[in-house]
C-alpha positions in Angstrom: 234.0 253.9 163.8 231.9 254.6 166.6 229.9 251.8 167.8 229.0 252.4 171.5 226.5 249.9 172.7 223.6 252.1 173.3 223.7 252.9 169.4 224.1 249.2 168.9 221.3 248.7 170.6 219.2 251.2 169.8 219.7 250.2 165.7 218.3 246.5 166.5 215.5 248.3 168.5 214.8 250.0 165.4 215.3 246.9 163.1 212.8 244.5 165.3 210.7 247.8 165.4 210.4 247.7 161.4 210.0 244.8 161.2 207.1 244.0 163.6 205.8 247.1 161.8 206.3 245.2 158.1 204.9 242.2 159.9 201.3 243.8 161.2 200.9 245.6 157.8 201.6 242.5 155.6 199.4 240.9 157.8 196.1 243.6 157.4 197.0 243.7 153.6 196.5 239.9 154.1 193.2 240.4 155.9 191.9 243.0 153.2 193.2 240.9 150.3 190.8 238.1 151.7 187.9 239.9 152.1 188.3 241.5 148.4 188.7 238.4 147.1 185.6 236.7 149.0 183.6 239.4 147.5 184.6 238.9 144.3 184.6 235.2 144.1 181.3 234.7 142.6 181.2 237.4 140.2 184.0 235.4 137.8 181.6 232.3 137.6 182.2 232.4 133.0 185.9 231.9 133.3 186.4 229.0 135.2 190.3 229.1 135.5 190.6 232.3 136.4 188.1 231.1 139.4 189.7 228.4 140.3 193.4 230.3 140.9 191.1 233.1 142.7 189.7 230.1 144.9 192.8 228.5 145.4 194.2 231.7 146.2 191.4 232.4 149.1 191.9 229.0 150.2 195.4 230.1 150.7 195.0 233.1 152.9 192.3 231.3 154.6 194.7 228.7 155.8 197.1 231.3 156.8 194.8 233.4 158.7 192.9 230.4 160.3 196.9 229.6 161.5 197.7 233.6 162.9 193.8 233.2 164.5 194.9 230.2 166.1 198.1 231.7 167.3 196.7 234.2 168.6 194.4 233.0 170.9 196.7 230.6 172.2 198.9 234.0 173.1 195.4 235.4 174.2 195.3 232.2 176.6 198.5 231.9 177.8 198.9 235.5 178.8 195.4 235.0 181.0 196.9 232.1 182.3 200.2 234.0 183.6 198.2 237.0 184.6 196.3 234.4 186.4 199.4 233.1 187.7 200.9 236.1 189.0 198.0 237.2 190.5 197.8 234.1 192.7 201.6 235.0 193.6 200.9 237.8 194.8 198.4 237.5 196.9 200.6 234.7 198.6 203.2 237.2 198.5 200.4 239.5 200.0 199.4 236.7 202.7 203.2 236.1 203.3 203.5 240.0 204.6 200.1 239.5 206.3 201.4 236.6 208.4 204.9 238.5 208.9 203.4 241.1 209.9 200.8 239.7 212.4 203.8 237.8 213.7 206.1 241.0 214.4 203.1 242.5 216.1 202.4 238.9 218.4 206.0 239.2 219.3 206.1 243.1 220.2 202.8 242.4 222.2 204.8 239.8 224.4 207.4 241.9 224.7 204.8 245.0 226.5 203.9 242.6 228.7 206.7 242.9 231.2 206.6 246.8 231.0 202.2 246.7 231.6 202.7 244.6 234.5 205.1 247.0 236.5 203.0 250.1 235.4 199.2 248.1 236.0 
């Protein structure tokens, strides 16, 4: 029984890889169902049960979709937010190695100073 890590490994990075693969397509089947349904909603106006599952039914999906929107755009805004984020550290990181730098060359100027006196 050969179970190295990298095989380990690479079988869960196949299992979350089906997964979020099962996951998207469950979610556009979703997506589809919803609109099918929506267009199909007001053609079954005569039998009045079977439109009222089919509306309960949308309302369903709605909720759910209303709920992966929302999600989403708080992932939407929270990535912005870090980008944001580490774009302001690095241009502090960028002003850091500006400063250090400017100091380096302040100190290596007032160290030429001795040697341009003797040869000015």
């Amino acid at each position: 029984m050969d179970t190295s890590l990298g095989n380990l490994v690479y079988e869960e990075d196949e299992i979350i890889k089906n997964s979020i693969e099962n996951l998207i397509n469950k979610e556009k089947d979703i997506i589809h169902e919803y609109k099918v349904m929506n267009e199909y909603k007001d053609k079954f106006t005569g039998n009045s049960s079977f439109n009222l599952s089919l509306i309960e039914e949308l309302e369903k999906r709605k909720m759910y979709l209303l709920y992966k929107m929302q999600t989403k755009q708080q992932q939407n805004d929270s990535l912005l937010k870090l980008l944001e984020y580490l774009t302001f550290l690095d241009n502090k990181k960028k002003n850091f190695d500006i400063e250090n730098i400017r100091n380096k060359l302040f100190n290596l100027e007032k160290e030429l100073i001795p040697y341009k006196e003797l040869f000015e």
